[in-house]
N, C-alpha and C positions, 0 to 999 in steps of 0.2 A: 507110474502116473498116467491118469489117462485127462487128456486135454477136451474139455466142450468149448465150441466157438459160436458167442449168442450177435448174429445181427445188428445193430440198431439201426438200419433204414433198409427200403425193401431193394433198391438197387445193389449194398452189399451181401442183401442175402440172393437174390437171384445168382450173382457170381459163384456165391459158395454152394448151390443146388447145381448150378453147371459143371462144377469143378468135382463135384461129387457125382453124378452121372458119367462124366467123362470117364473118371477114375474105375464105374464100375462096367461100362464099355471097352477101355483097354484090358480090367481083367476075364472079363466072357468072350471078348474075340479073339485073344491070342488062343482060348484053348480049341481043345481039336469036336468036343461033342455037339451035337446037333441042339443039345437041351441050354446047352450055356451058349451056343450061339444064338438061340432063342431070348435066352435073356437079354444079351449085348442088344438086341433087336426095340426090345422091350422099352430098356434105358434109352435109346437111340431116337423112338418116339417120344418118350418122356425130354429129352433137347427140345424138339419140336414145339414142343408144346409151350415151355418156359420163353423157348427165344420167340416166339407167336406173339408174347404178350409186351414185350417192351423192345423200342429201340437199342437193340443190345451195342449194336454198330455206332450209333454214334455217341452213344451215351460211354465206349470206352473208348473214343476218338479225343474225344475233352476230357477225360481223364489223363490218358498219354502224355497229351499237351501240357497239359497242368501240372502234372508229375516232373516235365520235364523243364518247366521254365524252373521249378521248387529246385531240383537240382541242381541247375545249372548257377544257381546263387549261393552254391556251397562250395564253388570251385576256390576259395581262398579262404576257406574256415580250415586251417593247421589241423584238425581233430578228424577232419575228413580224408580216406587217402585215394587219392588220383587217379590210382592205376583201377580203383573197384569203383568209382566215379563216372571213368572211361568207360567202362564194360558195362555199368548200366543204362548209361547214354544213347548207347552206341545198340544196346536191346530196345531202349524205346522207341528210336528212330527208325529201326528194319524194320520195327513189329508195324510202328505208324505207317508205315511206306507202302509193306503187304495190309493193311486196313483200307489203309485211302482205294488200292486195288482191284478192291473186294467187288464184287458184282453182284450186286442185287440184296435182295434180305438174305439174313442167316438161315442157313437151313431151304431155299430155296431150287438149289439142285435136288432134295429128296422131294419134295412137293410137288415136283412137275414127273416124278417118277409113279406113271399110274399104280403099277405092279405094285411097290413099296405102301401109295395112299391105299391101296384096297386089303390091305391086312392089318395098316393100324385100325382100319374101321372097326375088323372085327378082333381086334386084340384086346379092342376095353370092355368087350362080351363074357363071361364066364364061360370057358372051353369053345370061345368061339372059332380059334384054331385049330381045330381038329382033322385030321386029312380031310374028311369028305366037305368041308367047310371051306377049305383052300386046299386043293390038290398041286396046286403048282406051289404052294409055299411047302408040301408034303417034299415033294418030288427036290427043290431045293436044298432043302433039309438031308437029304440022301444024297445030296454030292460030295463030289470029295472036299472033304476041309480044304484044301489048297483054292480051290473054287471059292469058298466062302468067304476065305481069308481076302483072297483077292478085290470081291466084292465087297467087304468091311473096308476095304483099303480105300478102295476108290469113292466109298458112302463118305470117310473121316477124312480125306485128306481135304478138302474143302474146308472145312472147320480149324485147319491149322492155323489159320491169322488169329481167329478168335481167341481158341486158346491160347497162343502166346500173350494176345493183348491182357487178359483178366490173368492169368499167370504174372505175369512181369505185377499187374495193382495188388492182388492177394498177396503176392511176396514183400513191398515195399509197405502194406499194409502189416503184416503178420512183426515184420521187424521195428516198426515205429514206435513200439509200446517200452514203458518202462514199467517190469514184473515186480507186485509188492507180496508180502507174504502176510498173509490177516485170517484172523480167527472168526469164525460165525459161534457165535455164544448162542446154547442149546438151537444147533442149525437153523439159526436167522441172521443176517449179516443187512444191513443198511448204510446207504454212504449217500449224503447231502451235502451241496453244492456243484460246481459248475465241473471237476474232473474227469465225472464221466461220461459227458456231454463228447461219446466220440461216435466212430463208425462202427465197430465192432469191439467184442471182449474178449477175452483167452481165459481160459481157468483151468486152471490143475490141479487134480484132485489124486491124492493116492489110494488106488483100489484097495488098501485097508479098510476104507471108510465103507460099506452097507450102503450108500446113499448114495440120490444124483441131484445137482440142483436145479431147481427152476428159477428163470430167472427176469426179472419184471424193470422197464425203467421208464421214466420220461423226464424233460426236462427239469424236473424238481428232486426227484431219487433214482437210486439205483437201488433195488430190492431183490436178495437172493433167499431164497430158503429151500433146503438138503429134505427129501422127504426120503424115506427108507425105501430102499430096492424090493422088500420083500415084507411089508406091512397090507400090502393090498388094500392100503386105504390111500387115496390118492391125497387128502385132506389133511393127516399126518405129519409134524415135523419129527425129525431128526432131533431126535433128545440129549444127543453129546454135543461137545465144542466140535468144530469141525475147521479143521487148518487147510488153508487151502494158498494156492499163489492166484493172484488177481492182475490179469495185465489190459490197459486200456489203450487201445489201437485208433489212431488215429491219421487219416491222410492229409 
């Protein structure tokens, strides 16, 4: 099964462009080459750039809060159990405690870092990185990975509040849904009224199916339709039924 997760408002998609960066940052720094540590580099400006454009800080400060008053009103619902209640309580108060903490914007230790600003400039250039282009990002490139690593360290651990904070909402978000199992007739699927009136979607799709869907909503409909992986007509539906799980997520 391969899972797509569609948005519906730009504050939960920003979290899932972070969480997806992060993700490709952890895997290019842990390795040992200069080229993936380039990448890790790359993604690490792409942060930048995302958390530049919105209040990320306090916008997952009132989240936290709100998540956790919602909680904290289910401590005598019987279906609820205690001990995994506790434990999420107890992540959203540290995470809130290191947030409230935080100094300054997100991403502001790298921005006061001249070295770091003067090779995003030229990394949105085509081969603007090239030795004689940045010699000292050449000459950093040739240290020893333990070196590098070190300095990835020191670039990401600042960011650890954050990602805890949109961690703990993506997770309590991702589990809120209840998963239904529905057929798109000749790959078009439509669903009217108010259920899908949420914060994001989940779809499962079994990679037997040739197709990926695209997927469209606003307050009136939610519109899916499966267009063929290898039709090279982008315009195209998906000419069979198409079974899929539909889960709607909501905080």
């Amino acid at each position: 099964m391969i899972c797509y997760e569609h948005p519906l408002n730009e504050r939960i998609r920003t979290l899932l462009r972070l969480e997806d960066l992060f993700n490709r940052i952890d895997f290019f720094s842990s390795k040992d080459s200069a080229t993936e540590h380039h990448a890790s580099l790359i993604a690490l400006f792409e942060v930048l750039e995302v958390t530049g454009r919105a209040d990320i800080k306090s916008d997952l400060l009132q989240e936290l809060e709100r998540q956790k008053q919602i909680l904290e009103s289910l401590r005598r619902n019987p279906d609820v159990s205690e001990a995994a209640l506790d434990q999420v309580l107890t992540d959203i108060k540290t995470t809130f405690l290191e947030m409230l903490n935080f100094p300054g914007k997100v991403g502001e230790h790298l921005r006061e870092n001249e070295w770091l600003m003067s090779i995003k400039q030229r990394i949105g250039i085509p081969g603007g990185c090239c030795m004689f282009d940045l010699p000292s990002y050449h000459y950093w490139l040739n240290q020893d990975p333990a070196h590098r690593h070190k300095d990835f360290d020191d670039w990401l651990s600042p960011f650890q509040p954050i990602r805890n904070a949109f961690g703990i909402v993506l997770s309590l978000l991702r589990k809120s849904g209840r998963t239904q199992r529905v057929v798109a007739n000749q790959g078009m699927f439509q669903q009217l009224g108010s259920e899908y009136c949420a914060h994001m979607l989940r779809l499962n799709l079994s990679d037997q199916f040739l197709c990926v869907p695209e997927i469209s909503a606003n307050k009136y409909a939610l519109n899916i339709r499966f267009v063929p992986i290898q039709s090279g007509q982008k315009s195209k539906v998906y000419e069979g039924d198409v079974t899929f799980e539909l889960t709607f997520c909501n905080l």
